[in-house]
PyMOL Python script that loads the backbone (N, CA, C, O; Angstrom):
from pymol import cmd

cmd.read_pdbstr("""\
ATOM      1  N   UNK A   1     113.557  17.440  -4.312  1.00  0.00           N
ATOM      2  CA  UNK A   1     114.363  16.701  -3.335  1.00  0.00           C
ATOM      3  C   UNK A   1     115.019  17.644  -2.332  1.00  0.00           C
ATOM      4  O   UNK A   1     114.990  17.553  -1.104  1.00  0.00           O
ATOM      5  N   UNK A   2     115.655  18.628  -3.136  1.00  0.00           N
ATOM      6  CA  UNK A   2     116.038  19.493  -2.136  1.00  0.00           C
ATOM      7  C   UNK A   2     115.170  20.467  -1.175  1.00  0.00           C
ATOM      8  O   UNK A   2     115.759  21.043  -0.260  1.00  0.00           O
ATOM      9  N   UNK A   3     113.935  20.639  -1.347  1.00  0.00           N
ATOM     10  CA  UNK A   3     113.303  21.006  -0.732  1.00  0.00           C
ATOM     11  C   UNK A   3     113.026  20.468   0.695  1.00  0.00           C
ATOM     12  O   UNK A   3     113.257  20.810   1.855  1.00  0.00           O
ATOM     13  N   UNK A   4     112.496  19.586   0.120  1.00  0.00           N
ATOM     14  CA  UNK A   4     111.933  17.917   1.002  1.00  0.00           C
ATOM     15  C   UNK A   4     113.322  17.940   2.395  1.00  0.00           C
ATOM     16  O   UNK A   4     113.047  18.121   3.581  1.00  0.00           O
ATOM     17  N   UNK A   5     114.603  17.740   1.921  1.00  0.00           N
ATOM     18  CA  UNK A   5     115.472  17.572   3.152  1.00  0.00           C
ATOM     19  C   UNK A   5     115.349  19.143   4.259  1.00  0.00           C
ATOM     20  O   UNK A   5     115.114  19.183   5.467  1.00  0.00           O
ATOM     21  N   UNK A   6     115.656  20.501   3.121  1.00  0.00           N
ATOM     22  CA  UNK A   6     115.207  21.353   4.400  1.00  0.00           C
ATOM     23  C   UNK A   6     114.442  21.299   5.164  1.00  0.00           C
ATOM     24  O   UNK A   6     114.664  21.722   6.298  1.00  0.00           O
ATOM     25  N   UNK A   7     112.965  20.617   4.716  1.00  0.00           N
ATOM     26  CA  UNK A   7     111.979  20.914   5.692  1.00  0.00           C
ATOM     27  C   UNK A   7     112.753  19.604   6.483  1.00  0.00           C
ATOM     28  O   UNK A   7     112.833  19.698   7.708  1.00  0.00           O
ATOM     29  N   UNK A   8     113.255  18.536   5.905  1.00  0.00           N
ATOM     30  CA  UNK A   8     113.324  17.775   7.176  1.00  0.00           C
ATOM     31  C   UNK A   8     114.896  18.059   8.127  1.00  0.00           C
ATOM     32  O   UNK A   8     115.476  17.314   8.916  1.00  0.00           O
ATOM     33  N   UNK A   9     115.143  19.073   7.776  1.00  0.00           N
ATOM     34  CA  UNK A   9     116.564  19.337   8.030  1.00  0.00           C
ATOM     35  C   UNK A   9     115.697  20.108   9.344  1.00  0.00           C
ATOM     36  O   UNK A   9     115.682  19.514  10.422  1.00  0.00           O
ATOM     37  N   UNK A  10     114.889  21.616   9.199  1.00  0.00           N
ATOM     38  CA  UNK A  10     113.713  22.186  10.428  1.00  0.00           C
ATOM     39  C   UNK A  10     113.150  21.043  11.124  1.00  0.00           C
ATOM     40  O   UNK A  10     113.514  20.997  12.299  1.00  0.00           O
ATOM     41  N   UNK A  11     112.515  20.276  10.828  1.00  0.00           N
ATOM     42  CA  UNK A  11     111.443  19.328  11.862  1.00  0.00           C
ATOM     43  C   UNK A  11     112.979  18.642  12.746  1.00  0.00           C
ATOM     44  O   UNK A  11     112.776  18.282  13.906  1.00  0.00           O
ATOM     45  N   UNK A  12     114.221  18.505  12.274  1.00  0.00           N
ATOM     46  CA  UNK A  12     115.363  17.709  13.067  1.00  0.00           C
ATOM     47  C   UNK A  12     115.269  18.782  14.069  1.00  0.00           C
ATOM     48  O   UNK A  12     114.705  18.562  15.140  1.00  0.00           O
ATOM     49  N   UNK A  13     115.824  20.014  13.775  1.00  0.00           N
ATOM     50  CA  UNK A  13     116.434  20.964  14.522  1.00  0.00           C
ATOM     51  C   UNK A  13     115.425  21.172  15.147  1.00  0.00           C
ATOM     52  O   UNK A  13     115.713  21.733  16.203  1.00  0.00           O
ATOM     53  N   UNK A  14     114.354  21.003  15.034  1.00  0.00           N
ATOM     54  CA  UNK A  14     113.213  21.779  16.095  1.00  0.00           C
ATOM     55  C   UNK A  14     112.690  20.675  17.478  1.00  0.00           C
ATOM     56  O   UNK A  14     112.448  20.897  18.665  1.00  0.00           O
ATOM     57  N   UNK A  15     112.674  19.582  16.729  1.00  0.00           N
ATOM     58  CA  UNK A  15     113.037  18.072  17.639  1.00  0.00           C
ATOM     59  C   UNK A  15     114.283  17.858  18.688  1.00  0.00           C
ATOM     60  O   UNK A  15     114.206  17.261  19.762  1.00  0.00           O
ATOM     61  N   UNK A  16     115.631  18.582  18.042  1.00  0.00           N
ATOM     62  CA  UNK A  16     116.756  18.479  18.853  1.00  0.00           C
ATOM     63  C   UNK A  16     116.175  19.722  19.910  1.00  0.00           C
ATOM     64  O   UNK A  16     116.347  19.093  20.953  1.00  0.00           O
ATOM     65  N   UNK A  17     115.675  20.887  20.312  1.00  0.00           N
ATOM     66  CA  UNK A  17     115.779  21.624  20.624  1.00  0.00           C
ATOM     67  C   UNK A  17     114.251  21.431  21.763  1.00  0.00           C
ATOM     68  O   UNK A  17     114.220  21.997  22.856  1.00  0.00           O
ATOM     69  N   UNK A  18     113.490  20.854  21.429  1.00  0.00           N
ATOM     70  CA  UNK A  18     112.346  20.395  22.031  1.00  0.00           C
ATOM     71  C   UNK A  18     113.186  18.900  23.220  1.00  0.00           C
ATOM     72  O   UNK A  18     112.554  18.670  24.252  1.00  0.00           O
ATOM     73  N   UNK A  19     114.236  18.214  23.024  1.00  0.00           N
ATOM     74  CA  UNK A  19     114.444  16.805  23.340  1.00  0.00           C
ATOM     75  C   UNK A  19     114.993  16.686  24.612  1.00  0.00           C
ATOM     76  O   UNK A  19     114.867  15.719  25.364  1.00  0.00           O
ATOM     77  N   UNK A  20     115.843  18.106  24.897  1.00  0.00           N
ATOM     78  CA  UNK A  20     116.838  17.780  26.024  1.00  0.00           C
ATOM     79  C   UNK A  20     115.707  18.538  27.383  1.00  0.00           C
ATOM     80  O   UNK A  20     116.033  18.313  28.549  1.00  0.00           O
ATOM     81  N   UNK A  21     114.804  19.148  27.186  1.00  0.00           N
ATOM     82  CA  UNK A  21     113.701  19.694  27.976  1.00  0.00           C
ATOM     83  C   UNK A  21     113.026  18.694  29.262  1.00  0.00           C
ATOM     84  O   UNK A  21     112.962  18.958  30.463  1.00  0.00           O
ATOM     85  N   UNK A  22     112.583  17.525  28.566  1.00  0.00           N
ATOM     86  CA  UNK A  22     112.093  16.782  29.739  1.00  0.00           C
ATOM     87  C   UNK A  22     113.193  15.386  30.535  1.00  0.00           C
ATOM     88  O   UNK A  22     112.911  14.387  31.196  1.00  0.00           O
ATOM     89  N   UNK A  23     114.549  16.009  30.023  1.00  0.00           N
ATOM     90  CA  UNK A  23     115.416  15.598  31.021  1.00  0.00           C
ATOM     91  C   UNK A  23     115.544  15.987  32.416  1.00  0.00           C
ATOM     92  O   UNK A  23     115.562  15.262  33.410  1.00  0.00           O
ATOM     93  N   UNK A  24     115.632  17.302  32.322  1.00  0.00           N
ATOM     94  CA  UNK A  24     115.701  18.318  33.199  1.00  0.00           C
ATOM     95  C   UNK A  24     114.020  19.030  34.108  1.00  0.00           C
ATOM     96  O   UNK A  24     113.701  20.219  34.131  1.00  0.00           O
ATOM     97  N   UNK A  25     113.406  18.122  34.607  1.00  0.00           N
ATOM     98  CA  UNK A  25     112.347  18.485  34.863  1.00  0.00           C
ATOM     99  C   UNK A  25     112.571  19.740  35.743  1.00  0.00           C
ATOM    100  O   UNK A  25     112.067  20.830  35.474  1.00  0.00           O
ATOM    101  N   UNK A  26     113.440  19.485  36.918  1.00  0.00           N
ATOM    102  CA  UNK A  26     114.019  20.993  37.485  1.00  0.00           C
ATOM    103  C   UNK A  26     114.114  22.187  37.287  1.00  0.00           C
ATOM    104  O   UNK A  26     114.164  23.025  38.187  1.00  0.00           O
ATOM    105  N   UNK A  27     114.162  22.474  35.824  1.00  0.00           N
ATOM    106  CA  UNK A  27     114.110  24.136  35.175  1.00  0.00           C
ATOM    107  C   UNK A  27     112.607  24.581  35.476  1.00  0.00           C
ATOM    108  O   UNK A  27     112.400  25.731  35.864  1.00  0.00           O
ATOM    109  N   UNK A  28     111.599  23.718  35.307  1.00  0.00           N
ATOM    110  CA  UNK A  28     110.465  24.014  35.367  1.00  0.00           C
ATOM    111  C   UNK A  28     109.821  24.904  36.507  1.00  0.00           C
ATOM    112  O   UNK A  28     109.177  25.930  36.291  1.00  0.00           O
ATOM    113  N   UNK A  29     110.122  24.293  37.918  1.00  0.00           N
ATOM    114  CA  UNK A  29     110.452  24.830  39.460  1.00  0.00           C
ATOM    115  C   UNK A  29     111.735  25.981  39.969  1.00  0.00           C
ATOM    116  O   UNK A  29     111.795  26.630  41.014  1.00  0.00           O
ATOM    117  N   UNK A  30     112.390  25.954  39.173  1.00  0.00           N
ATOM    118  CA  UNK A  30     113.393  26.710  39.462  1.00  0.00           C
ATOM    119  C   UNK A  30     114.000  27.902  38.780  1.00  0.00           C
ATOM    120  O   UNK A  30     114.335  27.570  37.644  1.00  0.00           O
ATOM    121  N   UNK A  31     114.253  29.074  39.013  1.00  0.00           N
ATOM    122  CA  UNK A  31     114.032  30.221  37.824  1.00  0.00           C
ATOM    123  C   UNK A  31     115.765  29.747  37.312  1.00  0.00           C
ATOM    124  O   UNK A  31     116.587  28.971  37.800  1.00  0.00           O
ATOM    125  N   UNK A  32     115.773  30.536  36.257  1.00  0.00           N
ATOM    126  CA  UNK A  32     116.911  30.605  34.793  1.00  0.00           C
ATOM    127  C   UNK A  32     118.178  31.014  35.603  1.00  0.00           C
ATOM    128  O   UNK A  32     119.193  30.319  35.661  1.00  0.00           O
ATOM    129  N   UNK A  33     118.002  32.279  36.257  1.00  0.00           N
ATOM    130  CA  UNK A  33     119.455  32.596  36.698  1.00  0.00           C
ATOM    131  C   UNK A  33     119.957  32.289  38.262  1.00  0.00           C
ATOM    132  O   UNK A  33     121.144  31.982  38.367  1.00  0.00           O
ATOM    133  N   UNK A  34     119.240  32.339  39.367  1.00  0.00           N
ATOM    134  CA  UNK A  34     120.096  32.183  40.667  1.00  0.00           C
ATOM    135  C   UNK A  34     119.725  30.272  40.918  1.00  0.00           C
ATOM    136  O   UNK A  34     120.617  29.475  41.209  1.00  0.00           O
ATOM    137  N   UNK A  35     118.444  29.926  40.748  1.00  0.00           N
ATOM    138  CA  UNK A  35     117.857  28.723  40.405  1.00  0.00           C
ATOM    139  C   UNK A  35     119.035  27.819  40.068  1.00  0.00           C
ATOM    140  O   UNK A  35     119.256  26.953  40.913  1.00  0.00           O
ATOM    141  N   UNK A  36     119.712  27.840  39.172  1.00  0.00           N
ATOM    142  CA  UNK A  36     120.943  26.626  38.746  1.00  0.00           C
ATOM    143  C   UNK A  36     121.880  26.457  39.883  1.00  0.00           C
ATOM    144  O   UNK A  36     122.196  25.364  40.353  1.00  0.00           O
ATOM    145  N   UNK A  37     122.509  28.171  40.490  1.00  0.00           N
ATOM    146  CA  UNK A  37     123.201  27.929  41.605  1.00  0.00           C
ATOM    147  C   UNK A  37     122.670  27.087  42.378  1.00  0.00           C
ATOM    148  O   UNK A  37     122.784  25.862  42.369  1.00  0.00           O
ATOM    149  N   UNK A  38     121.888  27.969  43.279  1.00  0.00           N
ATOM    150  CA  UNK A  38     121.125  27.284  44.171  1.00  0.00           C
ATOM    151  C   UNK A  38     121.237  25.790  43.801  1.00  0.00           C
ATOM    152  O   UNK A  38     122.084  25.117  44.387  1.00  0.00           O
ATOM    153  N   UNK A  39     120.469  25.245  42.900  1.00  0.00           N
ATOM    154  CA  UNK A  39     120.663  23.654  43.000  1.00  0.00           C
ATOM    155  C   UNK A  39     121.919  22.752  42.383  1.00  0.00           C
ATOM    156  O   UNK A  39     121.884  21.573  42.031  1.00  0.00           O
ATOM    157  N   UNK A  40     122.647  23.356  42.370  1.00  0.00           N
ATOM    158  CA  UNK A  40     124.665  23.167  42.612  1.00  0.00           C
ATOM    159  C   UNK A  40     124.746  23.488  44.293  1.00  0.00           C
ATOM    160  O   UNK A  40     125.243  22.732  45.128  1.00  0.00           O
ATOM    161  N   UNK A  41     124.461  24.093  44.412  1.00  0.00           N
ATOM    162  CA  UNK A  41     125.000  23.712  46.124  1.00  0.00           C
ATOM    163  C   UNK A  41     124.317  23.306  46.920  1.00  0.00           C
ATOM    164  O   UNK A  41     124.569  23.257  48.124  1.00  0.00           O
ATOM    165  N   UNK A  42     123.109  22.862  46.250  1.00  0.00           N
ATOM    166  CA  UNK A  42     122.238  21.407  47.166  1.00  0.00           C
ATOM    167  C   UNK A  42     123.116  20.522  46.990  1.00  0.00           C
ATOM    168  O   UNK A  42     123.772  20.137  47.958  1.00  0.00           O
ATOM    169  N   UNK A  43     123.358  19.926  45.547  1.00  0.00           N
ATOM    170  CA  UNK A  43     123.930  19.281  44.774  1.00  0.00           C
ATOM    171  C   UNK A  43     125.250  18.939  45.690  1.00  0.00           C
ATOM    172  O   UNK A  43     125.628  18.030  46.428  1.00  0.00           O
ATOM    173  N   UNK A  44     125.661  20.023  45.277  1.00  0.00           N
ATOM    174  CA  UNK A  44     127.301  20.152  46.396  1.00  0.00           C
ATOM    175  C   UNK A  44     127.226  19.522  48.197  1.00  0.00           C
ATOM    176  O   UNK A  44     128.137  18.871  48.710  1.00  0.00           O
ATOM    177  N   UNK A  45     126.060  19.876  48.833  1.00  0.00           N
ATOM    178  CA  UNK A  45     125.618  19.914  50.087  1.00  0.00           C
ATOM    179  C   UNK A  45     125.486  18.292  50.095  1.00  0.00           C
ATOM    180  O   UNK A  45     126.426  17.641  50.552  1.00  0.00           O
ATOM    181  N   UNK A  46     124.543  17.755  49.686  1.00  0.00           N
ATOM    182  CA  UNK A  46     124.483  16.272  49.333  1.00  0.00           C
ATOM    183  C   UNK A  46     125.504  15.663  49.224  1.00  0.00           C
ATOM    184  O   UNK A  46     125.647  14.794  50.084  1.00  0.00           O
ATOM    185  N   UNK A  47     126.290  15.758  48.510  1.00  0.00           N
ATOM    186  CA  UNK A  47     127.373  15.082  47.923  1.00  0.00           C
ATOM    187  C   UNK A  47     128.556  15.220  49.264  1.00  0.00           C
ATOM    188  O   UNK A  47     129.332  14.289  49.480  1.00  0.00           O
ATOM    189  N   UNK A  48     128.569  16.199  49.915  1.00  0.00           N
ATOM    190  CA  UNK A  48     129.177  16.463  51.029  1.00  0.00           C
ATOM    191  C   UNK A  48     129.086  15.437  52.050  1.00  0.00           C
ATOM    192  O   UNK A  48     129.901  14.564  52.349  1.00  0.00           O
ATOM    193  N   UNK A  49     127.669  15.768  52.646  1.00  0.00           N
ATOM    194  CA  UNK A  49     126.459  14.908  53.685  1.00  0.00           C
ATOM    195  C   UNK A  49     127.170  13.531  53.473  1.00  0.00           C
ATOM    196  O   UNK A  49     127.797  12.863  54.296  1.00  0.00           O
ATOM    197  N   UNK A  50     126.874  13.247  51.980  1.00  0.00           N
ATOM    198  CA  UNK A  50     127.479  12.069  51.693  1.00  0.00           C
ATOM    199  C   UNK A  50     128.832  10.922  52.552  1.00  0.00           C
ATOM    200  O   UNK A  50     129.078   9.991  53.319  1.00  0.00           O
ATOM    201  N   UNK A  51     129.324  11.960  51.634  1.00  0.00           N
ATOM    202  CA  UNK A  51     130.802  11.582  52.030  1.00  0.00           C
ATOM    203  C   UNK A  51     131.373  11.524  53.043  1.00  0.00           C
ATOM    204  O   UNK A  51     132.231  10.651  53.172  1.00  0.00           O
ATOM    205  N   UNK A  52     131.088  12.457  54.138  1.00  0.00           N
ATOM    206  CA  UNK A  52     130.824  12.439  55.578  1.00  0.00           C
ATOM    207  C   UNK A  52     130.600  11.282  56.290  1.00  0.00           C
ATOM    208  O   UNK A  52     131.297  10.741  57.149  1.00  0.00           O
ATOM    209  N   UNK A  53     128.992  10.817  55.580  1.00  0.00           N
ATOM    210  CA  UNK A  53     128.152   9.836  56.033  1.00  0.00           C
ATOM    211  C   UNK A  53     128.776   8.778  55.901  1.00  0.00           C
ATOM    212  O   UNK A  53     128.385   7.946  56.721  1.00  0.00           O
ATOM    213  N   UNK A  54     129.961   8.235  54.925  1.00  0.00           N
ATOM    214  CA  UNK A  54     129.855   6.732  54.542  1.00  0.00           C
ATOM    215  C   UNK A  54     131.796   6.856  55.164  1.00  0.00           C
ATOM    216  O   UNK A  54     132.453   5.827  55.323  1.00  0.00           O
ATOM    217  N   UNK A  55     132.413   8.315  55.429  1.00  0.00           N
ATOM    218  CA  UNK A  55     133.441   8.252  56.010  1.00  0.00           C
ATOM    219  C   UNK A  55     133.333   7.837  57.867  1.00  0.00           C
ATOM    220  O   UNK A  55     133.934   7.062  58.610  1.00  0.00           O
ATOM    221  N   UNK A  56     132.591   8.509  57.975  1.00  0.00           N
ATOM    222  CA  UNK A  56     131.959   7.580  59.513  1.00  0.00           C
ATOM    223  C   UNK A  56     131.615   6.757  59.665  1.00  0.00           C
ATOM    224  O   UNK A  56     131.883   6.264  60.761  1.00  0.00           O
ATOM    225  N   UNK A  57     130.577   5.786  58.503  1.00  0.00           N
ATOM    226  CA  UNK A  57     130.286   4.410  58.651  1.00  0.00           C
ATOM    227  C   UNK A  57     131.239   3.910  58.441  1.00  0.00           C
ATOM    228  O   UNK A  57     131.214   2.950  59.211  1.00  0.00           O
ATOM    229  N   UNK A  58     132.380   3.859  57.757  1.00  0.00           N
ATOM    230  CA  UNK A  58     133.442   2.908  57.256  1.00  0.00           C
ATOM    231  C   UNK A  58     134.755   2.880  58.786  1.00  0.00           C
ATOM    232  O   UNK A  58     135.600   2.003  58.967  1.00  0.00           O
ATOM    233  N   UNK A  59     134.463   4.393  59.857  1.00  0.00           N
ATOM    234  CA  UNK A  59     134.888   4.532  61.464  1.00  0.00           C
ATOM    235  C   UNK A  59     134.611   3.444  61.815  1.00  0.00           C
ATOM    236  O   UNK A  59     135.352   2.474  61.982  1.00  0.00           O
ATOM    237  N   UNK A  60     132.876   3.605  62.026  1.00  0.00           N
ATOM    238  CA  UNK A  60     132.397   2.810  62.660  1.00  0.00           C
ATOM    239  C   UNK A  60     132.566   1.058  62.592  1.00  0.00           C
ATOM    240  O   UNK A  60     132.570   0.250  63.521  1.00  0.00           O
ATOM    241  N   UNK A  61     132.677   0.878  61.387  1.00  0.00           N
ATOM    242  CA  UNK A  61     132.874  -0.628  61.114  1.00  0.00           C
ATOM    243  C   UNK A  61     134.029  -1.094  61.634  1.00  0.00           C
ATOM    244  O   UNK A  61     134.156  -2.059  62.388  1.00  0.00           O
ATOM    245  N   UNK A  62     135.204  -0.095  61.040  1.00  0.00           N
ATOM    246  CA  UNK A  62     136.258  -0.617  61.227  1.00  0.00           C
ATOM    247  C   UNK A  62     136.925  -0.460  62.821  1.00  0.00           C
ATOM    248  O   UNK A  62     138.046  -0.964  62.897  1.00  0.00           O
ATOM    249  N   UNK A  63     136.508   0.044  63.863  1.00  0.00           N
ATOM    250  CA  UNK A  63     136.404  -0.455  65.145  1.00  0.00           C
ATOM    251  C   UNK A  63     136.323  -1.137  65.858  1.00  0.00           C
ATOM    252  O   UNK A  63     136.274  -0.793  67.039  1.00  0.00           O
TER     253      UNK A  63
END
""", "prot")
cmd.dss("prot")
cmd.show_as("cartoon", "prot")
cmd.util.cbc("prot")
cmd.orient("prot")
């Protein structure tokens, strides 16, 4: 019995560690270390653009 759970205790841990991978399709295209920045300040840039964008439409309406 106790055997039996380690191995299934490995096949968990190797499953958890395989699972969070094809969330993130992005790592794939993008290298490990400057790669994350970089797409934080797209991220950031967007989110900016954004806010910009819907602070001028809400100008515009309310005119």
């Amino acid at each position: 019995m106790n055997g039996e759970t380690e191995v299934a205790k490995r096949g968990r841990d190797r499953a958890r560690l395989r699972s969070p991978e094809p969330r993130f399709p992005v790592r794939k295209w993008v290298q490990p270390g400057t790669g994350s920045a970089v797409y934080c300040c797209l991220l950031l840039l967007i989110w900016i653009w954004v806010w910009f964008g819907l602070v001028w439409f809400y100008k515009e309406i309310s005119h």
